[in-house]
RODO-2510 file (C-alpha; in nm, 4 decimals, decimal comma):
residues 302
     n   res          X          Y          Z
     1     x    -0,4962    -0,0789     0,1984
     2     x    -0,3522     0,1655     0,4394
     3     x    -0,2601     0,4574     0,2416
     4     x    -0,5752     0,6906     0,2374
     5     x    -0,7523     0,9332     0,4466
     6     x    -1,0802     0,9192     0,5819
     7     x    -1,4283     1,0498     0,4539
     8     x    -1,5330     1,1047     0,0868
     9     x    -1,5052     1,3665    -0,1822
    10     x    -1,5418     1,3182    -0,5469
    11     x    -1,2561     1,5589    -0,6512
    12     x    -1,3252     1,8986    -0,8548
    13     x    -1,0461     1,7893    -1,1158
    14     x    -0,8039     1,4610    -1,1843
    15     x    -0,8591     1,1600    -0,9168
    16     x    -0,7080     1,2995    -0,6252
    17     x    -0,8683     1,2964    -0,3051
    18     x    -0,8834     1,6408    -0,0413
    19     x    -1,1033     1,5661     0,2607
    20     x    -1,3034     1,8381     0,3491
    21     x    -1,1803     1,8403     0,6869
    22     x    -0,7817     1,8592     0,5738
    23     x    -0,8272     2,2407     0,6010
    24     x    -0,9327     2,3172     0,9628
    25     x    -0,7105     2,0112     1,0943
    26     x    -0,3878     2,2113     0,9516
    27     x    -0,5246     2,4957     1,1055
    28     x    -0,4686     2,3183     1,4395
    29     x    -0,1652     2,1683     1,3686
    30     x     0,0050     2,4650     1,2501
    31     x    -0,1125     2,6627     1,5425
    32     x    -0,0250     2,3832     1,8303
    33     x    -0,3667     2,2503     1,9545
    34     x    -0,3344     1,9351     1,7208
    35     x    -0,0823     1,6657     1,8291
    36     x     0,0222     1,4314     1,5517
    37     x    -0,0705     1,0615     1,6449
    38     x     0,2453     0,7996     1,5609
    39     x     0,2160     0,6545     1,2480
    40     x     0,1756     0,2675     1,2649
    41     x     0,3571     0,0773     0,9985
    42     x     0,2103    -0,0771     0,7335
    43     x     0,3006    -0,2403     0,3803
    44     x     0,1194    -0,2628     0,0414
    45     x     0,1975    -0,4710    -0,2680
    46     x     0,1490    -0,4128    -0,6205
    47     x     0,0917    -0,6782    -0,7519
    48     x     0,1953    -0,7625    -1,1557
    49     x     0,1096    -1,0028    -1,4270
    50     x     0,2775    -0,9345    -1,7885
    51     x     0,0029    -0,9494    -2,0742
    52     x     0,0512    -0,8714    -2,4256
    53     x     0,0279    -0,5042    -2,3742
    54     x     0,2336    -0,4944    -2,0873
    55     x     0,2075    -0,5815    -1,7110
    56     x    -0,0987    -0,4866    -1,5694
    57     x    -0,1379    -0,3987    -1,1883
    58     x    -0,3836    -0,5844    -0,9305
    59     x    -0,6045    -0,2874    -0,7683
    60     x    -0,9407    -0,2783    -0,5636
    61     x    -1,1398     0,0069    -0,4940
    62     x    -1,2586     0,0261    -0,1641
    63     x    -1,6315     0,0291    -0,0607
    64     x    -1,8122     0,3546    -0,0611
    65     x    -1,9250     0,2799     0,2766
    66     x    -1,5351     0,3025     0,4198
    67     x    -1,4852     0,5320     0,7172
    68     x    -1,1358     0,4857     0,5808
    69     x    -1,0783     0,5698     0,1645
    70     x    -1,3745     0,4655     0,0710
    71     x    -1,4533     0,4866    -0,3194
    72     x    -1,0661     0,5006    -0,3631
    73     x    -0,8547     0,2748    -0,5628
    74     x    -0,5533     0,0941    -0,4029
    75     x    -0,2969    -0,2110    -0,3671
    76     x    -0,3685    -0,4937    -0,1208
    77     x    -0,1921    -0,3703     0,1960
    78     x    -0,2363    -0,2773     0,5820
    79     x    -0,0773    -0,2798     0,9146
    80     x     0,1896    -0,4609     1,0210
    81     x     0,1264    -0,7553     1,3064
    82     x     0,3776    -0,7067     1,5789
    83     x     0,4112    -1,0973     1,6240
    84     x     0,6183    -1,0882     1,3031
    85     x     0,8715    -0,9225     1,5092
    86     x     0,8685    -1,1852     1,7494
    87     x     0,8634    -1,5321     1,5863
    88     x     1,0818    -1,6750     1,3913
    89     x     0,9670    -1,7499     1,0178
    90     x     1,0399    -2,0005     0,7490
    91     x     1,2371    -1,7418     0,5350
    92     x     1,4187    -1,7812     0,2202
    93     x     1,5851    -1,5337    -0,0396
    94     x     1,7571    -1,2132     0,1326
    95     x     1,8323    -1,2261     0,4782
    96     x     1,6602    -1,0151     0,7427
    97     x     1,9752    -0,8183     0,7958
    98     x     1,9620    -0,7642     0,3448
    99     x     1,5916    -0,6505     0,4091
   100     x     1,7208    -0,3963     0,7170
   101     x     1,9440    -0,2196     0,5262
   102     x     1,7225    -0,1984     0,2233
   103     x     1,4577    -0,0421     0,4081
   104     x     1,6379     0,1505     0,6797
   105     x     1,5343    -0,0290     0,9924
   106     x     1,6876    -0,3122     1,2567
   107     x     1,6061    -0,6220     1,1439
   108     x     1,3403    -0,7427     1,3259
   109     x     1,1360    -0,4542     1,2083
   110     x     1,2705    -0,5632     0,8590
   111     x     1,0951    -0,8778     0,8950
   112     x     0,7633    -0,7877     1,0499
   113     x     0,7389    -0,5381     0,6958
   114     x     0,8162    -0,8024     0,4389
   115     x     0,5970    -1,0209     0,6648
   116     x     0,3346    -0,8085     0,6352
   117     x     0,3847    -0,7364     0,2188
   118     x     0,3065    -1,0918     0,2098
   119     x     0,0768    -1,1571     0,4512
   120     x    -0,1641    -0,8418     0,3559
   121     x    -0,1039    -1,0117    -0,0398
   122     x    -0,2586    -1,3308     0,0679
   123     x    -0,5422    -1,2091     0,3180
   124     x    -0,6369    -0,9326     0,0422
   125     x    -0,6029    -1,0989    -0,2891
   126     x    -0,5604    -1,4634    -0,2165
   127     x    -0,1921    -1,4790    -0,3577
   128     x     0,0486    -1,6204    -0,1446
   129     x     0,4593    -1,5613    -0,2491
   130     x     0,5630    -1,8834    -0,0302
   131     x     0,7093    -2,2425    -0,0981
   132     x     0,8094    -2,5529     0,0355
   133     x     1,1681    -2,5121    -0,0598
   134     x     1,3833    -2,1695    -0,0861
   135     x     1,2884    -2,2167    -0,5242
   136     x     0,9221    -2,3298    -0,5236
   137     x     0,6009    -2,1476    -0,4917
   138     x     0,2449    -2,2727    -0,3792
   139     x    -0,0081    -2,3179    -0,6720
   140     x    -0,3473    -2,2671    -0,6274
   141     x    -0,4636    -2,1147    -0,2857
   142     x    -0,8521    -2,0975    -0,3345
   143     x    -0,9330    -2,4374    -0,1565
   144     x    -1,1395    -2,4243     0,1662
   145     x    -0,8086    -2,5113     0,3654
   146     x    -0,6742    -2,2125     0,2268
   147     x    -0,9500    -2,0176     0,2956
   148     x    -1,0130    -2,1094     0,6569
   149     x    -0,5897    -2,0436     0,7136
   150     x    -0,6843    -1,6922     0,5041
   151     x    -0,9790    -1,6294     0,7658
   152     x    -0,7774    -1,7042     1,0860
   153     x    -0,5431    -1,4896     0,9419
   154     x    -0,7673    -1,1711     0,8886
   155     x    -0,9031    -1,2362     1,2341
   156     x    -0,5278    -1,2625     1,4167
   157     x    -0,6072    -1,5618     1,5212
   158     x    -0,3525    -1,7201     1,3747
   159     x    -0,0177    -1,5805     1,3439
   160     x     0,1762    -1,5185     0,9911
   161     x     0,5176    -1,7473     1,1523
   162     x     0,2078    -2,0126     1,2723
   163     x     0,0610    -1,9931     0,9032
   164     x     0,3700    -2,0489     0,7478
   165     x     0,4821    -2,3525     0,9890
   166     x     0,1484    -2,5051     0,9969
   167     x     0,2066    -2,5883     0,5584
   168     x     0,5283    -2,6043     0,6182
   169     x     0,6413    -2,3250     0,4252
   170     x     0,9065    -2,0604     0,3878
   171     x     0,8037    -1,6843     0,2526
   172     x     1,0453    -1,6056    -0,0636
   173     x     1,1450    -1,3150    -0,0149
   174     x     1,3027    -1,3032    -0,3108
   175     x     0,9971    -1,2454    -0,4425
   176     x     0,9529    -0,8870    -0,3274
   177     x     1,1150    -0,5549    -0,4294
   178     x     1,0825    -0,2679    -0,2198
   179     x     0,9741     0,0416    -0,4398
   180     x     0,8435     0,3391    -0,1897
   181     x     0,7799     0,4233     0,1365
   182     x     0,5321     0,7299     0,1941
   183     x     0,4104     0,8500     0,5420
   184     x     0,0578     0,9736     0,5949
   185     x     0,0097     1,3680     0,6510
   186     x     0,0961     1,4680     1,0058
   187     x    -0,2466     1,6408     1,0679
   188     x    -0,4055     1,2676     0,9587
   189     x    -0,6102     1,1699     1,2605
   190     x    -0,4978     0,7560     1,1068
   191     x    -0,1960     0,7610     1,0153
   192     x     0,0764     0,5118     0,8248
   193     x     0,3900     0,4532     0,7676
   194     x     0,3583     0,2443     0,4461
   195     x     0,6598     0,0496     0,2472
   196     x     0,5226     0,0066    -0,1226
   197     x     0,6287    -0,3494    -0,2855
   198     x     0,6225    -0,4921    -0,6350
   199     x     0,5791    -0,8406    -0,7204
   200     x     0,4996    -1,0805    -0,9724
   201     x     0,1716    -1,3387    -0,9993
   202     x     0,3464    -1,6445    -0,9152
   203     x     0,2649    -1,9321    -1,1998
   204     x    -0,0219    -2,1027    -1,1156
   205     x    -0,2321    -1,8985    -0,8689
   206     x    -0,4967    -1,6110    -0,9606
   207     x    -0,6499    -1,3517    -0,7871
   208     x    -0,9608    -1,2892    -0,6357
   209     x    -1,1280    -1,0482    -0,4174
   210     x    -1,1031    -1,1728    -0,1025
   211     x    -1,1450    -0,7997     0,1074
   212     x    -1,4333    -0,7010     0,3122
   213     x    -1,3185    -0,3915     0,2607
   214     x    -1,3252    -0,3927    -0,1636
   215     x    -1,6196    -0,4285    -0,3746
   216     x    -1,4392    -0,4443    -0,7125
   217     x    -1,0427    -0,5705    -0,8586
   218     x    -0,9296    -0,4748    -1,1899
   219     x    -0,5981    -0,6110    -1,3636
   220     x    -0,5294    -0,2901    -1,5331
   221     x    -0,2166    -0,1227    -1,6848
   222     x    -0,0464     0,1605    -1,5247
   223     x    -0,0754     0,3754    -1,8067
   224     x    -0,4744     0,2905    -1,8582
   225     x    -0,5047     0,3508    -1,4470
   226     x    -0,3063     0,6703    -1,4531
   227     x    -0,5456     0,7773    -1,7387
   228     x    -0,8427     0,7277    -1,6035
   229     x    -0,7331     0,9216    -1,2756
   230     x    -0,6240     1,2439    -1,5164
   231     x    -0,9593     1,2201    -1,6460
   232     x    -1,1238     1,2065    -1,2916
   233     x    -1,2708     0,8260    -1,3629
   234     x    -1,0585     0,6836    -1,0822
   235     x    -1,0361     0,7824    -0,7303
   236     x    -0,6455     0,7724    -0,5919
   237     x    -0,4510     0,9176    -0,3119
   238     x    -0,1366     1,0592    -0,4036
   239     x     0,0954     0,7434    -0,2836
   240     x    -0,1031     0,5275    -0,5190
   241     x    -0,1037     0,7426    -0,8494
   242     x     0,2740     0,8265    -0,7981
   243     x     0,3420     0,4812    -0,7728
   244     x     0,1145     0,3983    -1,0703
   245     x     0,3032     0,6548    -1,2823
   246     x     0,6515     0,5267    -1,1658
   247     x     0,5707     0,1685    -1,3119
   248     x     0,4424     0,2771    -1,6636
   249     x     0,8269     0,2398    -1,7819
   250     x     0,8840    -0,1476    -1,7346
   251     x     0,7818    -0,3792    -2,0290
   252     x     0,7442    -0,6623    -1,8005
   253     x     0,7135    -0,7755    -1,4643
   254     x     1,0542    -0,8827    -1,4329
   255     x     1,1421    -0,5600    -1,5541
   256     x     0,9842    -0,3929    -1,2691
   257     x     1,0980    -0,6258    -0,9727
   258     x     1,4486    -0,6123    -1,1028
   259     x     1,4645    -0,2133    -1,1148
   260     x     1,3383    -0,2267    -0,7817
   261     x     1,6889    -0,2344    -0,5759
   262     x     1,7000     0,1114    -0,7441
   263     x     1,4279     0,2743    -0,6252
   264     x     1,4347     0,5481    -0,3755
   265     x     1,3222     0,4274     0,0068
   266     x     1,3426     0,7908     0,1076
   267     x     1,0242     0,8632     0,3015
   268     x     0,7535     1,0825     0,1406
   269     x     0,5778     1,3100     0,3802
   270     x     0,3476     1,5896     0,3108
   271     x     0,3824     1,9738     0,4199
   272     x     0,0715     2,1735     0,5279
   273     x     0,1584     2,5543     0,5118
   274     x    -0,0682     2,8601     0,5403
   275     x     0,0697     3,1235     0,2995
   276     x    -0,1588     3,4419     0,2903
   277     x    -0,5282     3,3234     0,3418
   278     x    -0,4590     2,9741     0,1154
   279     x    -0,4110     2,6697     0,2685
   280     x    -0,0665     2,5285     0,0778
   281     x    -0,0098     2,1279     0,0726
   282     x     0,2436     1,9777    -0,0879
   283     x     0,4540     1,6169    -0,1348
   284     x     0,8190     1,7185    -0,1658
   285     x     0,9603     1,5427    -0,4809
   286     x     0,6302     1,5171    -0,6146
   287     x     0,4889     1,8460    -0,7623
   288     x     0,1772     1,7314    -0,9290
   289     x    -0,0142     1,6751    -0,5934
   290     x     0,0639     2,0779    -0,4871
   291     x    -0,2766     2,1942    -0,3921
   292     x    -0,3601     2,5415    -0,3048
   293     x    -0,7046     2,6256    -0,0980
   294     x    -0,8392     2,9682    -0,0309
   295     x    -0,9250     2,9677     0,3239
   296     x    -1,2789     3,0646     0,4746
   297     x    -1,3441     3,0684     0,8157
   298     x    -1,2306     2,8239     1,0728
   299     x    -1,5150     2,5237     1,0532
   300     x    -1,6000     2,5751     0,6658
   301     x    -1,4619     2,3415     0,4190
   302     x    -1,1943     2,5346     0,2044
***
């Protein structure tokens, strides 16, 4: 789940999240003494299920305890493995190449991403979107052969192309549709580069919490998710809600994965501007998440 910050505030109004140190680090950025790190790349999935309301959307809220969005709500999802650049995997749906020009990269890169989508999907939420053959998908994943794979896994001690060979596998691609790509703040001291995927539950597997890092999972609808961050019920970063909101259209998960290949791969990245004693931060494109502080002195919290 790579696409917080650090450190937690319960939020004044709504569910989003302002660390209290956001202010004094865009001092230093803005006046040259702060350096912003290189983002790593990462990839998150949102994962879907239809029910008879609607799809609903696989979440987990991150533990309190998290020196990394803790409390906050979020999509299994973290860094990609640079070995996925390397090896070659059992692959099947679009190509490499497809995947490259879909998400603006070469193609290696391409596949580490999608590697990771997957990957991050099965370590997080034990739900693995790979089959025997280029139309099949594994059933049920919660065995203790699955779970020592899923361990060696977390650990990097096994790689995702070793994984997949070992079972003999190929990751469907097909399966995924890229849906957003948002960068984390440049005065972040952790920062991401983070491609946002949809997918559907394949038939036959379920869920489960399978994070350290979570303490609870919820199937829940967009709309019902969105609603309780407007209310202030549900912690979210502002990659997560926008997200949330952009999915509340779609009837069904098929809906959703095929109006992916529309979906706008332009990178979100926020701006940190200090405009007459307030501290301005804002997502272009995305206007709700504007925030405005009134600056105290350097070292106070906003």
């Amino acid at each position: 789940m790579p696409n917080g910050q650090h450190g937690q505030q319960q939020p004044p109004a709504g569910g989003q999240w302002y660390p209290p140190e956001w202010p004094d680090r865009i001092r230093a950025l803005a006046d040259g003494s702060l350096t912003p790190v290189q983002p790593r790349r990462a990839a998150t999935v949102m994962l879907l299920r239809d029910t008879p309301a609607g799809p609903a959307v696989h979440m987990l809220r991150r533990r309190a305890s998290m020196a990394f969005a803790g409390g906050a709500y979020a999509y299994p999802g973290g860094g990609v493995d640079p070995r996925d650049e390397e090896h070659q995997v059992g692959w099947a749906g679009p190509s490499q190449e497809d995947w490259a020009a879909r998400l603006g990269t070469d193609s290696r890169t391409a596949q580490a991403i999608v590697c990771g989508a997957v990957r991050e999907t099965f370590e997080e939420a034990g739900v693995l979107l790979a089959g025997q053959t280029p139309d099949t998908v594994v059933g049920d994943t919660t065995g203790d052969d699955w779970e020592a794979d899923r361990q060696a896994l977390v650990a990097r001690e096994l790689s995702f192309a070793e994984f997949l060979d070992r079972r003999g596998l190929r990751l469907r691609s097909d399966l995924l549709g890229a849906w957003a790509r948002w960068i984390t703040p440049e005065f972040e001291p952790r920062r991401y580069d983070t491609w946002f995927f949809v997918a559907a539950l394949p038939e036959g597997q379920r869920t489960r919490n399978a994070s350290t890092e979570a303490d609870r999972t919820v199937w829940i609808r967009p709309a019902d998710a969105a609603a309780g961050y407007d209310k202030g019920e549900l912690l979210m970063m502002p990659p997560t809600i926008s997200t949330l909101r952009s999915l509340e259209p779609y009837g069904s998960a098929l809906d959703a994965l095929t109006a992916a290949a529309a979906q706008d791969l332009t990178p979100v990245l926020a701006e940190a501007s200090l405009e007459d004693g307030e501290l301005v931060l804002s997502w272009p494109g995305h206007d709700e998440f504007t925030k405005r502080v009134r600056l105290g002195r350097p070292g106070g919290t906003a």
